[in-house]
N, C-alpha and C positions, 0 to 999 in steps of 0.2 A: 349212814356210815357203812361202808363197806363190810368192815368186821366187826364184828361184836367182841367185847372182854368177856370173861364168864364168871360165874365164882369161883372155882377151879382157879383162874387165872390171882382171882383177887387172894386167895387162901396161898397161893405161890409167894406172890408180890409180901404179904404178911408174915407170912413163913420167913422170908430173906429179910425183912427188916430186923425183924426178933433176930435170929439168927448173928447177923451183924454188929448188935448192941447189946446181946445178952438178957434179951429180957424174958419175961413167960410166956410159954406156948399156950393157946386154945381159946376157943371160941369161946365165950359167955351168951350171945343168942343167936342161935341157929337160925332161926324163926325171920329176925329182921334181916341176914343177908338172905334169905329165902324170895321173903318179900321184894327185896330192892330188883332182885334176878329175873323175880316170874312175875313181877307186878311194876314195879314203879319205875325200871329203865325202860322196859316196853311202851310203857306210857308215855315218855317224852319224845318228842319230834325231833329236838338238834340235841347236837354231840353237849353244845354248850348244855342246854338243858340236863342231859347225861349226867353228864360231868359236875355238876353243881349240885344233883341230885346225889350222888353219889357221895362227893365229899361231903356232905351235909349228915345223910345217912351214918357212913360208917365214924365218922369226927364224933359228933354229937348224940350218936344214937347208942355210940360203944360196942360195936359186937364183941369186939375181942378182947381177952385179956389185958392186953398193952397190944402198944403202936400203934391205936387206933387213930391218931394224929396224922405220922406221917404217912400208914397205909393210903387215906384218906385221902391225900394229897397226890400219892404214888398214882392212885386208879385213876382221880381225874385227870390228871395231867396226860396217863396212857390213852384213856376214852380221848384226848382231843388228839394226839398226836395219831391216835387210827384215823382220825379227821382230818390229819394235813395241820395241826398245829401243835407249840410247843409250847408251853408257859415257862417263861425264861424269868424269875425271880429273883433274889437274895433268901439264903437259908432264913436269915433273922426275920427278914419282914415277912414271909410263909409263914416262916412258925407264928409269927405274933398273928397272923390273919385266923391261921386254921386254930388256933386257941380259941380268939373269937366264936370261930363256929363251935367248937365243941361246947363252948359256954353257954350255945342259943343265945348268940348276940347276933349274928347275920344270918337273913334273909335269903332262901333259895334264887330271889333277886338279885341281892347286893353280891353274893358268891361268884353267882354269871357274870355280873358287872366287872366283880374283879377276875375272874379269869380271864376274861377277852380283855382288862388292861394292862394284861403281861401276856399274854398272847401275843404269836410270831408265827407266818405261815412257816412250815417245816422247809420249804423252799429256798428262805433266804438264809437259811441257816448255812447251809453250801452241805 
């Protein structure tokens, strides 16, 4: 990937979801957006990887207060579109997916799997 997100980035994108729906500000664990930043997206080779890494992370692992659903969904989606892709979905069927994840019902596999099957290069978008 050409660019990287940061937490910074992720803490933005969080901030705006809250923001938007009124819900409660702040972090609950430091600790695991720390880790995903300086340890576990380093670690993966593709964006896909990233990206699944990521929604799985903040979905299921809850850093934040609230909107750890859709933030979760917002980062991975950004992490593939710095890629050249776009996950182009239905709100219901996202939400029913990243529910899942946050349940620890899917797999850092099955997540990839589904993002590359709503995935669209950025290109054909126009």
């Amino acid at each position: 990937m050409a660019e990287e997100i940061s937490l910074d980035d992720v803490l933005i994108i969080q901030r705006g979801e809250i923001d938007r729906d009124g819900l409660i500000h702040g972090v609950l664990d430091q600790g695991t957006l720390e880790w995903l930043f300086e340890f576990g997206l380093p670690a993966e080779e593709t964006a896909w990887d990233k990206a699944a890494l990521a929604l799985y992370t903040i979905a299921a692992l809850h850093p934040f207060n609230d909107g750890n659903k859709r933030t979760a969904f917002v980062v991975a989606n950004l992490i593939l579109q710095l890629a050249g892709w776009e996950v182009v979905v239905d709100d219901d069927e996202m939400a029913e997916f990243v529910l899942l994840v946050a349940m620890k019902r899917e797999s850092k596999m099955q997540i990839k799997k589904w993002l590359r099957d709503y995935a669209v290069p950025l290109s054909d978008l126009g």
